[in-house]
SETIVO-725035 format. One line per 8 residues: number of its first residue (from 1); their letters; for each residue x, y, z of N, C-alpha, C. Coordinates in steps of 0.2 Angstrom, whole numbers, padded with zeros to 4 digits. Each point is the difference from the previous one (the first is absolute). Layout:
NUM) a) X Y Z X Y Z X Y Z  ...
% end
This chain:
1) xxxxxxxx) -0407 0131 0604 0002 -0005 0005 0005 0004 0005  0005 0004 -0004 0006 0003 0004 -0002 0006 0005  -0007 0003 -0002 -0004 0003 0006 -0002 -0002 0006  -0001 -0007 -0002 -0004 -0003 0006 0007 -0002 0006  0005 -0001 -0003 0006 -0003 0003 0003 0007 0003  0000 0004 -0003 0001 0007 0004 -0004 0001 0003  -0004 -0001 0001 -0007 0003 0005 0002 -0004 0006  0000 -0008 -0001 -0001 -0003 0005 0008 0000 0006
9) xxxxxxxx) 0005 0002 -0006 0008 0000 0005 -0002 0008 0003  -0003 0004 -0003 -0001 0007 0005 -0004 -0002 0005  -0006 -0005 0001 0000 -0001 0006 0001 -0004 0006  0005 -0003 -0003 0005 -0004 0004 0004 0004 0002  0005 0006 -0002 0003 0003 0003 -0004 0007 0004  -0006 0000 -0001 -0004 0008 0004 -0001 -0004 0007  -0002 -0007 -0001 -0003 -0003 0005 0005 -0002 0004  0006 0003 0000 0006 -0004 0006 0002 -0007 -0003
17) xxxxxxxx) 0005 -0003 0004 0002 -0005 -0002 -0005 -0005 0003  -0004 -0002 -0006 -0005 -0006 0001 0001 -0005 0004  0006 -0003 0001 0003 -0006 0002 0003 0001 0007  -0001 0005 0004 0000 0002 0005 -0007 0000 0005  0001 -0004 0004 -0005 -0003 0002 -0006 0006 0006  -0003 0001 0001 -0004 0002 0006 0003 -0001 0005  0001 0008 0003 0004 -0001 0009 0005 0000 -0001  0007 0001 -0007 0005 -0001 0000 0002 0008 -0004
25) xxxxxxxx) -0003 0001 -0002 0000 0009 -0005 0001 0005 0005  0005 0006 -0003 0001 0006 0003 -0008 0002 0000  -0003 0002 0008 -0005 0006 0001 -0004 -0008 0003  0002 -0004 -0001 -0007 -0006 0004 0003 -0003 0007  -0006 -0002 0002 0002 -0002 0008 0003 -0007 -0001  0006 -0001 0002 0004 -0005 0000 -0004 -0005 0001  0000 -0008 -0004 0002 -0005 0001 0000 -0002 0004  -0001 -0006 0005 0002 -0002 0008 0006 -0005 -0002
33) xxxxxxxx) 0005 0001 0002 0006 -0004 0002 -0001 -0004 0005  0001 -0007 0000 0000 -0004 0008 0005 -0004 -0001  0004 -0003 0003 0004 -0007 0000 0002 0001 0007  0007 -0005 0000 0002 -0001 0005 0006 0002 -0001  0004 0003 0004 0007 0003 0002 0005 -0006 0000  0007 0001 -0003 0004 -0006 -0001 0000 -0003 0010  -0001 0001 0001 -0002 -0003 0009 -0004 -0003 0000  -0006 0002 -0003 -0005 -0006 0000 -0007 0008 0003
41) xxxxxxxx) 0002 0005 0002 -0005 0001 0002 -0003 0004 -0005  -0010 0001 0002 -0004 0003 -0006 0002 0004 0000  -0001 0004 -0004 0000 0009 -0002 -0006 0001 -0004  -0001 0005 -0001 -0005 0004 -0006 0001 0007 -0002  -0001 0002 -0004 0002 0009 -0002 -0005 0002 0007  -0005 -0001 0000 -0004 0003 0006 0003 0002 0007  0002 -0004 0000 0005 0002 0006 0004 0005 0001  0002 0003 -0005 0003 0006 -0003 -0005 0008 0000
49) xxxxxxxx) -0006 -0002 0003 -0004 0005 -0003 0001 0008 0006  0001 0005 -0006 0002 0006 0004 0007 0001 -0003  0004 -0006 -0004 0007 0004 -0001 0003 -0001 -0008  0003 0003 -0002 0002 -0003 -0009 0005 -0006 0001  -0005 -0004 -0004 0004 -0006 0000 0004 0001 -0008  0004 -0004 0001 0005 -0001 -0006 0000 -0007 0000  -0002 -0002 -0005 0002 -0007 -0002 0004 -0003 -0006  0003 -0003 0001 0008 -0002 -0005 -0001 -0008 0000
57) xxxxxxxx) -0003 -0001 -0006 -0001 -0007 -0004 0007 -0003 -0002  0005 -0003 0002 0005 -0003 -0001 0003 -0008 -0001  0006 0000 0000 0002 -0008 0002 0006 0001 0002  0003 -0005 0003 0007 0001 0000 0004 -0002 -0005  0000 -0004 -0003 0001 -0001 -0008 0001 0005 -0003  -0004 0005 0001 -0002 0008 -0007 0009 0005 0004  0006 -0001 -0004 0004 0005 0001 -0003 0006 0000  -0004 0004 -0004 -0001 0007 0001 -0007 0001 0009
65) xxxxxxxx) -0003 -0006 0002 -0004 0001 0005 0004 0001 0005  0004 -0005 0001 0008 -0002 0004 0004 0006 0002  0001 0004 -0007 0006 0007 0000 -0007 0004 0003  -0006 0002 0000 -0003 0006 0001 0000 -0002 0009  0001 -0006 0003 -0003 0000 0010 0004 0005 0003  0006 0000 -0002 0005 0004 0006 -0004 0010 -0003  -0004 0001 -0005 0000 0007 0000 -0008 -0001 0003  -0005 -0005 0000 -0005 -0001 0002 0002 -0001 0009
73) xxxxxxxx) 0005 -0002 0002 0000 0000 0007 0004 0005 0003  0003 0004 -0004 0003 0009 0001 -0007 0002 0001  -0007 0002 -0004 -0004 0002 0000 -0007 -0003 0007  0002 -0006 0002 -0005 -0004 0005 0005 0003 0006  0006 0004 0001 0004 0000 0006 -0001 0006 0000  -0002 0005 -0008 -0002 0009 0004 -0005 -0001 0001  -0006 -0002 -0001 -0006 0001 0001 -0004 -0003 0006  0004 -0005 0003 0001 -0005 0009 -0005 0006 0004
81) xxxxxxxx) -0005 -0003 0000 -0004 0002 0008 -0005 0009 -0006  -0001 0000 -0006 -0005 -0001 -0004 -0005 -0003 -0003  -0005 0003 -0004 -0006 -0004 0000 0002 -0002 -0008  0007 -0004 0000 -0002 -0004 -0008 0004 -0009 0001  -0003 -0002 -0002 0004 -0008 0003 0000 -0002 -0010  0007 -0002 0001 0002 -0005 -0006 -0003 -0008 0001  -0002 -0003 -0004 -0002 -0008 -0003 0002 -0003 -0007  0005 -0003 0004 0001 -0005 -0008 -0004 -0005 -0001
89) xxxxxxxx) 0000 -0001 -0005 -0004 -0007 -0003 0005 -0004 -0004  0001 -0005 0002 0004 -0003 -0003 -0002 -0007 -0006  0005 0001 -0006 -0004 -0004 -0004 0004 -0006 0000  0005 -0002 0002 0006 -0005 0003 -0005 -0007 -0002  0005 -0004 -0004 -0004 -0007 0000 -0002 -0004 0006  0005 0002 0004 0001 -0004 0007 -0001 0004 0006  -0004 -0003 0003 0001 0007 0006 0005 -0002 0006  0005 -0006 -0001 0007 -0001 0003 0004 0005 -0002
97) xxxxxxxx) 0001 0002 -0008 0004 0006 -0002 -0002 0005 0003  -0007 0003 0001 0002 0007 0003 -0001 0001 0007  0001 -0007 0004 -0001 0000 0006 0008 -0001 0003  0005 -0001 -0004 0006 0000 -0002 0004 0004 0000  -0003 0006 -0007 0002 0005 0000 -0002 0005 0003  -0003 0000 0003 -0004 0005 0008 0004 -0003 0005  0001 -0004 0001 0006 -0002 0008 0007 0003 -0001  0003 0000 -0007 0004 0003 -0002 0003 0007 -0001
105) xxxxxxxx) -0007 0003 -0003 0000 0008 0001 -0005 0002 0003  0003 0002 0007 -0004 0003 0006 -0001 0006 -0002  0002 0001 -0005 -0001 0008 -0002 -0009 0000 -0001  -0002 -0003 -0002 -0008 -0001 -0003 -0003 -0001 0005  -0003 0006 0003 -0002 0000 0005 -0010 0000 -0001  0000 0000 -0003 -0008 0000 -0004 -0003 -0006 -0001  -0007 -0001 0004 -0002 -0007 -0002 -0001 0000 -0008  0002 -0008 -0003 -0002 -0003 -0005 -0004 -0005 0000
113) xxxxxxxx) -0004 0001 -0005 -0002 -0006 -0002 -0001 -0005 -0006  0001 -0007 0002 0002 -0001 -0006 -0006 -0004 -0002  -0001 0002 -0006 -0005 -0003 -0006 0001 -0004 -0003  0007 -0002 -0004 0002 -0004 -0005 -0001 0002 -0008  0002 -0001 -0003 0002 0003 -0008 -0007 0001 -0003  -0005 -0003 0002 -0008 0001 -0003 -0004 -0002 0006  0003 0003 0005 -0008 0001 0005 -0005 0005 0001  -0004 -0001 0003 -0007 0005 -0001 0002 0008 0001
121) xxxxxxxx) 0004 0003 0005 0003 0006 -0003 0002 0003 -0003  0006 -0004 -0004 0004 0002 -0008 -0007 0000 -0004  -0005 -0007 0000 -0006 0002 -0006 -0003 0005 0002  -0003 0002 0005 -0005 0003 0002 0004 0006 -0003  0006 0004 0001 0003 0007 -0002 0003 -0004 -0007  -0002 -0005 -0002 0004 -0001 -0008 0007 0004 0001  0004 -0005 0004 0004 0003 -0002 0008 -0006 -0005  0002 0004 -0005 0001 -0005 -0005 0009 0004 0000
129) xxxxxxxx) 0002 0005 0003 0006 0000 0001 0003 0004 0007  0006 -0003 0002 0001 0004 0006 0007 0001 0000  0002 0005 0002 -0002 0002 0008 -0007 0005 -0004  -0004 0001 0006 -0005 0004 -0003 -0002 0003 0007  0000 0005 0001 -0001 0006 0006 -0009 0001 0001  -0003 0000 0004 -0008 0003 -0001 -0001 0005 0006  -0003 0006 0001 0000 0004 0006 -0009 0001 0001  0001 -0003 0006 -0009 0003 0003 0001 0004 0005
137) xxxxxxxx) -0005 0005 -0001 -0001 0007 0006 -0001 -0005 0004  0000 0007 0004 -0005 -0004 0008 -0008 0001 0001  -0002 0000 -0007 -0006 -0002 0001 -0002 -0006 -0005  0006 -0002 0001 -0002 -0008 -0005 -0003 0002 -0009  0003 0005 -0001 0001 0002 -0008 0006 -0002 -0004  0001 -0003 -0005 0005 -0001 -0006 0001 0006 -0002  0008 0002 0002 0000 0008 -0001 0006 -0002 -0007  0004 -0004 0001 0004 -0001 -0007 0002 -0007 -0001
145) xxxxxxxx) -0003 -0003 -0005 0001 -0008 -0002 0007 -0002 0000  0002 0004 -0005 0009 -0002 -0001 0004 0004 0003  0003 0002 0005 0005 0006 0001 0006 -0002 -0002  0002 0003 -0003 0008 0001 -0002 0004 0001 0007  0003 -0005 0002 0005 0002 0006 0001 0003 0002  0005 0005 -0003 0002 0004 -0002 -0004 0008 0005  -0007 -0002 -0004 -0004 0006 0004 -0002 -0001 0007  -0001 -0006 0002 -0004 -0003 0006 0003 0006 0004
153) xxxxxxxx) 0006 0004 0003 0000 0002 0006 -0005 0008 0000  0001 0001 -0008 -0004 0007 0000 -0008 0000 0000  -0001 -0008 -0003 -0007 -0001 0002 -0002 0001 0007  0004 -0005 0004 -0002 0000 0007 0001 0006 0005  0005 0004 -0005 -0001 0006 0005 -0006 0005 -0001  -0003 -0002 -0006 -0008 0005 -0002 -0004 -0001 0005  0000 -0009 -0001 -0004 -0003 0004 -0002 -0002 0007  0006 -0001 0003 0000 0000 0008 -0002 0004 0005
161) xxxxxx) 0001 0007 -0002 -0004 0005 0002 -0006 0000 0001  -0002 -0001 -0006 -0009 -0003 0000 0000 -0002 0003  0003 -0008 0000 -0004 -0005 0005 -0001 0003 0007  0006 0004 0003 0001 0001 0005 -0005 0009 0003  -0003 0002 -0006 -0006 0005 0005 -0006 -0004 0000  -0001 -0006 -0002 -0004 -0002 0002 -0001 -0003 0004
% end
């Protein structure tokens, strides 16, 4: 029996994180993201097409999403008039809270969108904690699911050159 249970967790972990849905894996073509922008107006990742998007599942509740915006909009102010746009999704119970704290900090110059704690976005990308970083090339590929913050600016420098001979 302890063969059959070793067999079976080794292919659970050969196979990737099984609980990671299709369109959301490093190396697959992203997911579609659609909502509306705390303004009200649509968006969709598609709209993006041709640049690396960054997308930052948060709330304003989450201290750690909170303390990462000012180096997320350090980084949207070097790369201004490049081929990468930041998108937040926001998981805010309310969408009076993050339309609140957007009037508040102008610094957040990226549209968001908000989904709410368990909307189709957060399940579509399973996502079960945040803040949670995701970066798509410019050809609409999941190049890293989780970025560590940290790294994002030497991601995007690998990156934006790419996008940018094409």
């Amino acid at each position: 029996m302890n063969r059959y249970v070793l067999m079976g967790l080794a292919c659970v972990i050969l196979s990737g994180c099984a609980d990671v849905p299709e369109g959301t894996r490093d190396g697959q073509r992203a997911a579609g993201i659609e909502g509306e922008t705390a303004k009200g107006e649509p968006i969709s990742l598609a709209d993006y097409k041709g640049k690396v998007v960054v997308v930052d599942f948060w709330a304003t509740w989450c201290r750690p999403c909170v303390a990462l915006l000012p180096h997320t909009a350090q980084l949207a102010k070097e790369y201004k008039g490049r081929p990468v746009q930041f998108l937040g999704v926001s998981l805010d119970n309310e969408r009076e809270r993050l339309e609140e704290f957007l009037a508040r900090n102008q610094y957040v110059t990226w549209p968001n969108i908000f989904d709410g704690p368990s909307g189709p976005i957060a399940e579509t990308w399973k996502v079960s904690s945040i803040p949670r970083l995701v970066v798509i090339d410019h050809e609409g590929i999941v190049r890293r699911r989780d970025v560590n913050p940290e790294d994002l600016g030497d991601i995007l420098a690998k990156m934006v050159p790419l996008a940018e001979s094409h």
